[in-house]
TIVOPA-456798 format. One line per field, with one value per atom (N, C-alpha, C, O): residue number from 1; atom name; residue in one letter; y, z, x. Coordinates in nm, 3 decimals. Layout:
num = c(NUM; ...)
atome = c(CA; ...)
residu = c(a; ...)
c2 = c(Y; ...)
c3 = c(Z; ...)
c1 = c(X; ...)
END
This chain:
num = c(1; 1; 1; 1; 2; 2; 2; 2; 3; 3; 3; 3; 4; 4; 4; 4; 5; 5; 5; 5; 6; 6; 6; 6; 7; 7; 7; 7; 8; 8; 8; 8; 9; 9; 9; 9; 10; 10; 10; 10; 11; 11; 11; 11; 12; 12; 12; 12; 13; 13; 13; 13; 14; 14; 14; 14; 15; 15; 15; 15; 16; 16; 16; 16; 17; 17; 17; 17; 18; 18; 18; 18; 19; 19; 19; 19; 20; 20; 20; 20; 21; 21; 21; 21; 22; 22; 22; 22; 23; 23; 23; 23; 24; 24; 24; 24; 25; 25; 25; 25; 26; 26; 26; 26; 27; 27; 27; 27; 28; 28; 28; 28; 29; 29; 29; 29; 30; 30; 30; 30; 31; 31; 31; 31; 32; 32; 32; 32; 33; 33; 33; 33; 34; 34; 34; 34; 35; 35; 35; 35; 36; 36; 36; 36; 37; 37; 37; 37; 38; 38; 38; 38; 39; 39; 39; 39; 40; 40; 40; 40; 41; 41; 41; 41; 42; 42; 42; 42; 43; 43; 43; 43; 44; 44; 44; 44; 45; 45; 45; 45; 46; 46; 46; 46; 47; 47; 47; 47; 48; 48; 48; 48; 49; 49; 49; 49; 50; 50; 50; 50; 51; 51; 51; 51; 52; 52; 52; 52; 53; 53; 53; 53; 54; 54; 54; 54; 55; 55; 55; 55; 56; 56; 56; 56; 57; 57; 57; 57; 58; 58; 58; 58; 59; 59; 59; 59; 60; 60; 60; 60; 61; 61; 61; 61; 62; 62; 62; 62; 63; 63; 63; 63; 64; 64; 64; 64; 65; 65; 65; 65; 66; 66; 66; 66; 67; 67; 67; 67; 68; 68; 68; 68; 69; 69; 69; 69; 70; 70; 70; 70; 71; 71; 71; 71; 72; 72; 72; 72; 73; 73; 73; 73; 74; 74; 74; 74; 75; 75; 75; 75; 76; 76; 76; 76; 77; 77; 77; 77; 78; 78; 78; 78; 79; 79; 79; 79; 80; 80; 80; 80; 81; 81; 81; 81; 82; 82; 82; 82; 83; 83; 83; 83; 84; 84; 84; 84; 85; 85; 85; 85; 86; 86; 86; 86; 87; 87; 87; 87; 88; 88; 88; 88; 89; 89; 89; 89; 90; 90; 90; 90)
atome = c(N; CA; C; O; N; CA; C; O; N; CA; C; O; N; CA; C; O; N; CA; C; O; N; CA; C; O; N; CA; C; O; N; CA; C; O; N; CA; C; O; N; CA; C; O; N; CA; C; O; N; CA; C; O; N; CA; C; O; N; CA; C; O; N; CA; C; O; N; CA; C; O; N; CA; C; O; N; CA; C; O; N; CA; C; O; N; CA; C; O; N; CA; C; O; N; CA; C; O; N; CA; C; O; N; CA; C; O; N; CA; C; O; N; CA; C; O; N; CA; C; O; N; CA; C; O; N; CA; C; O; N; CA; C; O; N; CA; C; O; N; CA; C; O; N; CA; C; O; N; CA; C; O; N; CA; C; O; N; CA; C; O; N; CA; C; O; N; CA; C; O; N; CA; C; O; N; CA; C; O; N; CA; C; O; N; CA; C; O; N; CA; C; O; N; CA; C; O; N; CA; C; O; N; CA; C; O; N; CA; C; O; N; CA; C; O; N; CA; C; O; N; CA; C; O; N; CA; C; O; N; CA; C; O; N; CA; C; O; N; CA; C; O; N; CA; C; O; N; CA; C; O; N; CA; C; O; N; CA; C; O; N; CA; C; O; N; CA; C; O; N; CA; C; O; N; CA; C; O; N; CA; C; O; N; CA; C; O; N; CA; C; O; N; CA; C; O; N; CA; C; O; N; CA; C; O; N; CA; C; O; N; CA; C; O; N; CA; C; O; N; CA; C; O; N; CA; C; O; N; CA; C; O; N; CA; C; O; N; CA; C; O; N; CA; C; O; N; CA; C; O; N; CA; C; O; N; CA; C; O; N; CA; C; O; N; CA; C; O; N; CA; C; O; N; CA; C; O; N; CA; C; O; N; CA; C; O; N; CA; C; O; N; CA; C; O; N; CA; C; O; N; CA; C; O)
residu = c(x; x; x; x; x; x; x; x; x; x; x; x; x; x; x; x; x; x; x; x; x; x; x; x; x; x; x; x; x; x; x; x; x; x; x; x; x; x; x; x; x; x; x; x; x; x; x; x; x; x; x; x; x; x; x; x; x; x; x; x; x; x; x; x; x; x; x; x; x; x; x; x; x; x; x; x; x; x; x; x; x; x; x; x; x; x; x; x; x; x; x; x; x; x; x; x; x; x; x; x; x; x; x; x; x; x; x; x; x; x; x; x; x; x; x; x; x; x; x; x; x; x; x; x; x; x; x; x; x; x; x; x; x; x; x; x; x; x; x; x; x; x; x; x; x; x; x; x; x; x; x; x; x; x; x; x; x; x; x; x; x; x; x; x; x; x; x; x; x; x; x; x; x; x; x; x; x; x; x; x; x; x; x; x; x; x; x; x; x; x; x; x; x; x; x; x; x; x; x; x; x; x; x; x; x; x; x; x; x; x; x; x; x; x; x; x; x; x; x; x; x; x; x; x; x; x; x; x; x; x; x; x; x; x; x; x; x; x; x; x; x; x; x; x; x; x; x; x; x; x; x; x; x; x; x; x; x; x; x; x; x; x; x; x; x; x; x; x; x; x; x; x; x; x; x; x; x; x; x; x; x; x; x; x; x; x; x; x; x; x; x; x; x; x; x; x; x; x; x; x; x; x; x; x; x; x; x; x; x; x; x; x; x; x; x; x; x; x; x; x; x; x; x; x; x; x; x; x; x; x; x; x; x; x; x; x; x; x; x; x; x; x; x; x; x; x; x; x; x; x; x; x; x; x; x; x; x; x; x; x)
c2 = c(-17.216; -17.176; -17.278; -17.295; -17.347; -17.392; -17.360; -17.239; -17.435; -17.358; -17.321; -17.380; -17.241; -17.230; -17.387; -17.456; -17.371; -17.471; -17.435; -17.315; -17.506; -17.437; -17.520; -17.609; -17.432; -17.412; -17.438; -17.358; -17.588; -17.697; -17.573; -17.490; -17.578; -17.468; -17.575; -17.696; -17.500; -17.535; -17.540; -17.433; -17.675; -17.623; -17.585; -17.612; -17.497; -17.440; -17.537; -17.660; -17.479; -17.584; -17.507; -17.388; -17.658; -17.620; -17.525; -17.558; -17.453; -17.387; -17.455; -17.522; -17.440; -17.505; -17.438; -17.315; -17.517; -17.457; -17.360; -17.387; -17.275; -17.108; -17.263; -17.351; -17.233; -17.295; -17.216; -17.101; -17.273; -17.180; -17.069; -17.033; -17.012; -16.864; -16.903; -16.955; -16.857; -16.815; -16.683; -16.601; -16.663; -16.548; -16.576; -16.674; -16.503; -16.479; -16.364; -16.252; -16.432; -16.336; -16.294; -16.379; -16.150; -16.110; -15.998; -15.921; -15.967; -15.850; -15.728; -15.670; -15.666; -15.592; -15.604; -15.538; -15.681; -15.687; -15.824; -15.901; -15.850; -15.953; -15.965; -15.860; -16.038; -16.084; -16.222; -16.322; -16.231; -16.281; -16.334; -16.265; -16.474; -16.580; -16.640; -16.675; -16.657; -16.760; -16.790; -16.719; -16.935; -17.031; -16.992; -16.960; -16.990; -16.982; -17.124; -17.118; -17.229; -17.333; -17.283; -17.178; -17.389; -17.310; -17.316; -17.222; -17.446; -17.439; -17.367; -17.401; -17.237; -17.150; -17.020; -16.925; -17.013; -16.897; -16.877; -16.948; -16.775; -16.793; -16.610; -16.555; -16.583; -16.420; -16.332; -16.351; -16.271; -16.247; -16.144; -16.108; -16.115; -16.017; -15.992; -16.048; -15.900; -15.820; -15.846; -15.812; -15.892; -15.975; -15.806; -15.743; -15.780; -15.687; -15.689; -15.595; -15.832; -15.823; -15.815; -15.739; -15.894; -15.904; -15.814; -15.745; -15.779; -15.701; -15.733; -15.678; -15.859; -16.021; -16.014; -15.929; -16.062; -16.117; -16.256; -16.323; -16.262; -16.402; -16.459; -16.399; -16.581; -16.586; -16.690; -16.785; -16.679; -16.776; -16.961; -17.003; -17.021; -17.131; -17.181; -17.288; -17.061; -17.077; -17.008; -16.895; -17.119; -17.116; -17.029; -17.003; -16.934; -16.817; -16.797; -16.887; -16.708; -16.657; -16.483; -16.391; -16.518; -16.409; -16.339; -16.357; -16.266; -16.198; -16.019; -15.931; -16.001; -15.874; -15.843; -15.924; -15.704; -15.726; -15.748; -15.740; -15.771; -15.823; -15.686; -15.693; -15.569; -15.433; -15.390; -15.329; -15.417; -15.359; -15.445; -15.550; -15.435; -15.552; -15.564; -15.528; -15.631; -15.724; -15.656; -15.689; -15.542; -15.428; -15.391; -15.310; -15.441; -15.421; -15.524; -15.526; -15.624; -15.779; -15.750; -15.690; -15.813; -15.839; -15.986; -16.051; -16.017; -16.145; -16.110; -16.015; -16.198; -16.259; -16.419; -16.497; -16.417; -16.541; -16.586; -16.512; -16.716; -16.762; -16.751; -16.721; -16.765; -16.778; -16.573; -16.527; -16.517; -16.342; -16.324; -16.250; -16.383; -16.351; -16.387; -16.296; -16.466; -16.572; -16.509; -16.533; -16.436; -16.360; -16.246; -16.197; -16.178; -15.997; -15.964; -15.900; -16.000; -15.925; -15.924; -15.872; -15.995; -16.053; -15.965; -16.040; -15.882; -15.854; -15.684; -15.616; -15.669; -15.516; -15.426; -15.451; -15.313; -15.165; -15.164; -15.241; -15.085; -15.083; -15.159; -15.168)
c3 = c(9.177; 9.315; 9.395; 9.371; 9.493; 9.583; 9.650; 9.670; 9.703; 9.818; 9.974; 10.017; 10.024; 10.207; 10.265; 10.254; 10.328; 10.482; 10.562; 10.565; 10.621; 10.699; 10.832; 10.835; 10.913; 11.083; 11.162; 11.195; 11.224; 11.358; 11.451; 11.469; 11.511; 11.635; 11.755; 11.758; 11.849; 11.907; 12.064; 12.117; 12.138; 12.261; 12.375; 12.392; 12.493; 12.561; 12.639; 12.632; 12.707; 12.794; 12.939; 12.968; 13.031; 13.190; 13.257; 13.230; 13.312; 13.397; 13.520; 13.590; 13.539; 13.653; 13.762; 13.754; 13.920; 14.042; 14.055; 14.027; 14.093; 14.177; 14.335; 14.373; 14.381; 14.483; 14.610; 14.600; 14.695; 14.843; 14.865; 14.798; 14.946; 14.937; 15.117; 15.217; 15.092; 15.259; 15.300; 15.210; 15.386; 15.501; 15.521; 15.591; 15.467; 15.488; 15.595; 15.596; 15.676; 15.783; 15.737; 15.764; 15.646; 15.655; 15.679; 15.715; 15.659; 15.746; 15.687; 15.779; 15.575; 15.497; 15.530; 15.458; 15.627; 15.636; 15.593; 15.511; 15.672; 15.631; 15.447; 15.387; 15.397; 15.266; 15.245; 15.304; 15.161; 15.102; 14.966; 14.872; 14.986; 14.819; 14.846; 14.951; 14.670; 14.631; 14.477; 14.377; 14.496; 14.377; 14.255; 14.284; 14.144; 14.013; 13.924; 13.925; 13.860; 13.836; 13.688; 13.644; 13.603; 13.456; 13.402; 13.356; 13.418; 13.331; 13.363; 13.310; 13.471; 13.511; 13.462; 13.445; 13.438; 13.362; 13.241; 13.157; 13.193; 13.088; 13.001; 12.904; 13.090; 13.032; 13.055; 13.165; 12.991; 13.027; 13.149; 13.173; 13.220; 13.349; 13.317; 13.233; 13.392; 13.436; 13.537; 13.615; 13.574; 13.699; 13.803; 13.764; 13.872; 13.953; 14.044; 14.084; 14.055; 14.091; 13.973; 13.966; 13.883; 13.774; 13.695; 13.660; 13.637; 13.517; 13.380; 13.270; 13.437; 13.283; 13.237; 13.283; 13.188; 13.090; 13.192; 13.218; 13.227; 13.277; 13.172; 13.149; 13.105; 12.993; 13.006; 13.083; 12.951; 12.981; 13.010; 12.953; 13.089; 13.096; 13.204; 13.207; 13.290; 13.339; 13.494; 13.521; 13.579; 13.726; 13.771; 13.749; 13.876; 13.967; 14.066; 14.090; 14.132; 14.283; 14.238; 14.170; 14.333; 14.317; 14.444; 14.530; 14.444; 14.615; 14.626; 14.546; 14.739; 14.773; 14.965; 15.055; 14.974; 15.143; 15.215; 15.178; 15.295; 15.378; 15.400; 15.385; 15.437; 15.477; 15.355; 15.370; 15.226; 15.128; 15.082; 15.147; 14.960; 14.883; 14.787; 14.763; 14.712; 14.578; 14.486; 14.393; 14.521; 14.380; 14.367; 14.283; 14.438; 14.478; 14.482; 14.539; 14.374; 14.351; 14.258; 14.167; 14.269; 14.184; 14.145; 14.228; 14.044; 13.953; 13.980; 13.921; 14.098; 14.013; 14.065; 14.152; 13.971; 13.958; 14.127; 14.224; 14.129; 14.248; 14.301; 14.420; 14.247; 14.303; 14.320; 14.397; 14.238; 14.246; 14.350; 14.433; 14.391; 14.499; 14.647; 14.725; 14.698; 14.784; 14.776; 14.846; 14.672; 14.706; 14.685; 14.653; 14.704; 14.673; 14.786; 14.757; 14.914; 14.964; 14.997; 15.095; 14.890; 14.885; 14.749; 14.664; 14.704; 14.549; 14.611; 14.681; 14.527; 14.558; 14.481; 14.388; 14.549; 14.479; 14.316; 14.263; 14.266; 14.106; 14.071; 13.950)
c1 = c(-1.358; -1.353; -1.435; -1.554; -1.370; -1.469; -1.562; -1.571; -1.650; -1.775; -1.697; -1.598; -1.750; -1.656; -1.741; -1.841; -1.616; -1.670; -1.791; -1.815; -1.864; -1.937; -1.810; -1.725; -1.865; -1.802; -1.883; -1.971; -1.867; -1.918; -1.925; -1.836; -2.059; -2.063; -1.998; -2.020; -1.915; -1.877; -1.950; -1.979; -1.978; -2.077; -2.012; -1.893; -2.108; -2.067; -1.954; -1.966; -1.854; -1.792; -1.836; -1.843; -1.869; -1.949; -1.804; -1.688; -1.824; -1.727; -1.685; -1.761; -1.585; -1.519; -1.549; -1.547; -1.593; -1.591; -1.452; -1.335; -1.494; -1.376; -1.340; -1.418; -1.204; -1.171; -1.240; -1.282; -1.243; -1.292; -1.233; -1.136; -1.277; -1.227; -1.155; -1.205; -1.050; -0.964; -0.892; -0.873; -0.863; -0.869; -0.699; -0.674; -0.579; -0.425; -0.425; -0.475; -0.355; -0.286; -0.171; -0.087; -0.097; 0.034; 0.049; -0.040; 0.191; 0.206; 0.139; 0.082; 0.121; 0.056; -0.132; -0.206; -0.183; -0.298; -0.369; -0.320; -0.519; -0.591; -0.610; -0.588; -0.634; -0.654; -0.736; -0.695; -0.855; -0.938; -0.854; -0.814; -0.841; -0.755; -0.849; -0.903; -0.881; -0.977; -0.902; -0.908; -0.821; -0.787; -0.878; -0.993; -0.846; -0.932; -0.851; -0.728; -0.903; -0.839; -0.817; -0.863; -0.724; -0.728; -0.875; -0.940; -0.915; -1.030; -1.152; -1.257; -1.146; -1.215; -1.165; -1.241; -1.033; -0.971; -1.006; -0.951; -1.107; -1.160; -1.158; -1.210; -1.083; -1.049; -0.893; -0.840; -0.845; -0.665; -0.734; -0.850; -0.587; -0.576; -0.450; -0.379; -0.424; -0.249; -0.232; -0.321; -0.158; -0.075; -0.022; 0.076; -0.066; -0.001; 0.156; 0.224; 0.174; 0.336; 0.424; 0.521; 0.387; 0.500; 0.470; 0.566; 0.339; 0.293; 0.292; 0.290; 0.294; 0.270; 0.125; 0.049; 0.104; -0.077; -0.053; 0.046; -0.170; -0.256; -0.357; -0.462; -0.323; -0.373; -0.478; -0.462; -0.560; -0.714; -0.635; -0.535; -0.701; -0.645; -0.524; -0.464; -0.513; -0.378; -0.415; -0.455; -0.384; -0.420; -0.370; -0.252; -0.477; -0.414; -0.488; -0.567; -0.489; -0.577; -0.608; -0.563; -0.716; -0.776; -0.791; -0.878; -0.706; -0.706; -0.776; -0.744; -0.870; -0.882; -0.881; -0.906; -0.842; -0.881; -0.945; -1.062; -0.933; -1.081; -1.186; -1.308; -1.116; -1.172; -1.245; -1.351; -1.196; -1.250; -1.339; -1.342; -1.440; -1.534; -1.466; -1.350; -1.563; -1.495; -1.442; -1.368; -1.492; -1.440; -1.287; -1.247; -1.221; -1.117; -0.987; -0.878; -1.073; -1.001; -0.959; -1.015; -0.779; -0.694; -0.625; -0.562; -0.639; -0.561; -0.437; -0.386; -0.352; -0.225; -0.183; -0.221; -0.097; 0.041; 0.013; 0.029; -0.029; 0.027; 0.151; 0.160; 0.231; 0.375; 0.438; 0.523; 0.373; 0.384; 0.309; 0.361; 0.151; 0.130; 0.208; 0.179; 0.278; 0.307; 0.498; 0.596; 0.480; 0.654; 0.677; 0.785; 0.544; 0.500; 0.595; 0.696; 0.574; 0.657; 0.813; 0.866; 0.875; 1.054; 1.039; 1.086; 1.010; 1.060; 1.049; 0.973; 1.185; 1.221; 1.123; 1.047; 1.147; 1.061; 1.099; 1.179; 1.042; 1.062; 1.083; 1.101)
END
């Protein structure tokens, strides 16, 4: 039987700047987007338009209302956010 491998610790990687945060005027109300780049994506989410996995590594926005606080921020899909309101009910 051989001996195990030992396993290279791997070092931290620096986190990537969050993009600026901006202020959307649509019709549904003011909204707070702030870009998350991949290499800041560092945990899955559920996409609220589509209801896909957002998988670590993979660019999205992070939008909440302006009226409400942060507690109230949701991950999705750039392109799910930006056509939430062209996609039918159910």
């Amino acid at each position: 039987m051989s001996p195990r491998k030992t396993r290279k610790v791997r070092p931290a990687v620096p986190s990537a700047p969050l993009g600026p945060e901006r202020i959307e005027d649509w019709p549904d109300g003011d909204w707070i987007v702030r870009p998350v780049p991949g290499a800041a994506a560092t945990k899955p989410y559920r996409c609220p338009g589509c209801d896909q996995e957002l998988y670590p590594g993979v660019a999205h926005v992070v939008v909440w209302p302006t009226h409400s606080g942060a507690t109230a921020r949701r991950h999705w899909h750039t392109v799910c956010w930006q056509r939430r309101l062209q996609r039918r009910p159910g």
